[in-house]
C-alpha positions as CSV (number, residue, x, y, z in Angstrom):
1,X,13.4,101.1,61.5
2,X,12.0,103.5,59.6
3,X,12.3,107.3,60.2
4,X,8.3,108.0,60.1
5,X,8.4,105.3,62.6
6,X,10.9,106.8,65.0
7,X,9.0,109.9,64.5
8,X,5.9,108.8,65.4
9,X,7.1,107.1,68.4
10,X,8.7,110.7,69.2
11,X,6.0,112.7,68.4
12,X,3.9,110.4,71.4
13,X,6.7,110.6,74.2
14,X,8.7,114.0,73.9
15,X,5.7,116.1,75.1
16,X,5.3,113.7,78.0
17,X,8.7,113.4,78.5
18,X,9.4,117.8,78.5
19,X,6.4,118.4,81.0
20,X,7.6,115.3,83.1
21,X,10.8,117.2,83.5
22,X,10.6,120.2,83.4
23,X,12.1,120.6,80.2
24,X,12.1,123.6,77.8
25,X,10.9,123.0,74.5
26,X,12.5,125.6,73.0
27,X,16.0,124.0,73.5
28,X,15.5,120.9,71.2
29,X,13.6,123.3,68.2
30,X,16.9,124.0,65.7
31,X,17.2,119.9,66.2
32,X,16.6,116.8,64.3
33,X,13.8,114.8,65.7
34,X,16.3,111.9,66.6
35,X,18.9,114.0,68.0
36,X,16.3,116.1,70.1
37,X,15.0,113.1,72.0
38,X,18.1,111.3,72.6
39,X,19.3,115.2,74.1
40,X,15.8,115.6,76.3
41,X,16.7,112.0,77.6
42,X,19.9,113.1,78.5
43,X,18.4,116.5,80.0
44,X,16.1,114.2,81.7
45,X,18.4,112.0,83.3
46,X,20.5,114.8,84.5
47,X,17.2,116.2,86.8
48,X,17.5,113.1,88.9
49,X,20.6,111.3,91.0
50,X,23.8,110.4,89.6
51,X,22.5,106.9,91.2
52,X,19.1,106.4,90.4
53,X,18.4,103.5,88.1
54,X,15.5,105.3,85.8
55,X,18.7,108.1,85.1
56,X,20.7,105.1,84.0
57,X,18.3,104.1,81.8
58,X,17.4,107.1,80.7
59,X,21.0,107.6,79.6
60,X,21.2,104.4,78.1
61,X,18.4,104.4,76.2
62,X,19.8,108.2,75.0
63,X,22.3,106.2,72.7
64,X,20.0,103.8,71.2
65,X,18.2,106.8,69.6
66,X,20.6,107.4,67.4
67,X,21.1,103.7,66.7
68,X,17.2,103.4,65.9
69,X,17.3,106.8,63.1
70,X,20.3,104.8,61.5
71,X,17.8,101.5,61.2
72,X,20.7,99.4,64.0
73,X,17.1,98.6,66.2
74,X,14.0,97.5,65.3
75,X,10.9,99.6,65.5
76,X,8.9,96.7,68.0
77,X,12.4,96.5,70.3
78,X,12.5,100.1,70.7
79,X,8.7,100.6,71.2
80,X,8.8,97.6,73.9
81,X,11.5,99.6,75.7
82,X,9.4,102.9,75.9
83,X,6.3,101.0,77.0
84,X,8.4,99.0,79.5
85,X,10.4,101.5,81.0
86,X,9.9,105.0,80.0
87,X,6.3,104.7,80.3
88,X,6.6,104.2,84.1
89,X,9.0,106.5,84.3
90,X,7.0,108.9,83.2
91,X,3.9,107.8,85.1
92,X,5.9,108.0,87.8
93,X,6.7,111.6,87.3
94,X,3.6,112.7,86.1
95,X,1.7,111.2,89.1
96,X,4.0,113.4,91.6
C-alpha cells in the first residue's frame, strides 16, 4: 500500500474520527500521518468501555496502521475495514 494511499484514506477519516470523539487536533500535529491515526484510534477507543466491541476494534485496527505505512496490508483490505466498521462507528457517534 502505498503512502499517498494511506494518506488519502487518512486525510477522509481523521477529521470525522476527532469531532466523533472529542478529540484535540492539536495532540496528533508534531506526528506522522500513520502514527497520528493509529494514536487518535487509540484516543478514541479509550473514550468508550473497556468492553465495548467498536473499542476493541478500534484498538485492533490501531496496530494495522502501522502495518498498512510499511506496505504488510493492502490498500482495498484496509479501505473495506474503514467502510465496514469505522464508518458505522462513526455514524454512530456522529448521529448521537
Amino acid at each position: 500500500m502505498s503512502d499517498t494511499t494511506l494518506d488519502a484514506l487518512i486525510a477522509d477519516y481523521m477529521p470525522r474520527l476527532i469531532d466523533a470523539f472529542g478529540l484535540f487536533p492539536d495532540s496528533y500535529e508534531d506526528m506522522s500521518t500513520a502514527e497520528a491515526f493509529e494514536r487518535a484510534l487509540e484516543d478514541a477507543a479509550e473514550t468508550l468501555g473497556e468492553d465495548d466491541v467498536d473499542s476493541e476494534n478500534l484498538i485492533h485496527e490501531a496496530g494495522n496502521v502501522t502495518k498498512a505505512a510499511r506496505g504488510d496490508l493492502t490498500g482495498e483490505r484496509y479501505r473495506m475495514w474503514m467502510r465496514q466498521t469505522l464508518d458505522p462507528i462513526l455514524a454512530a457517534r456522529e448521529a448521537a
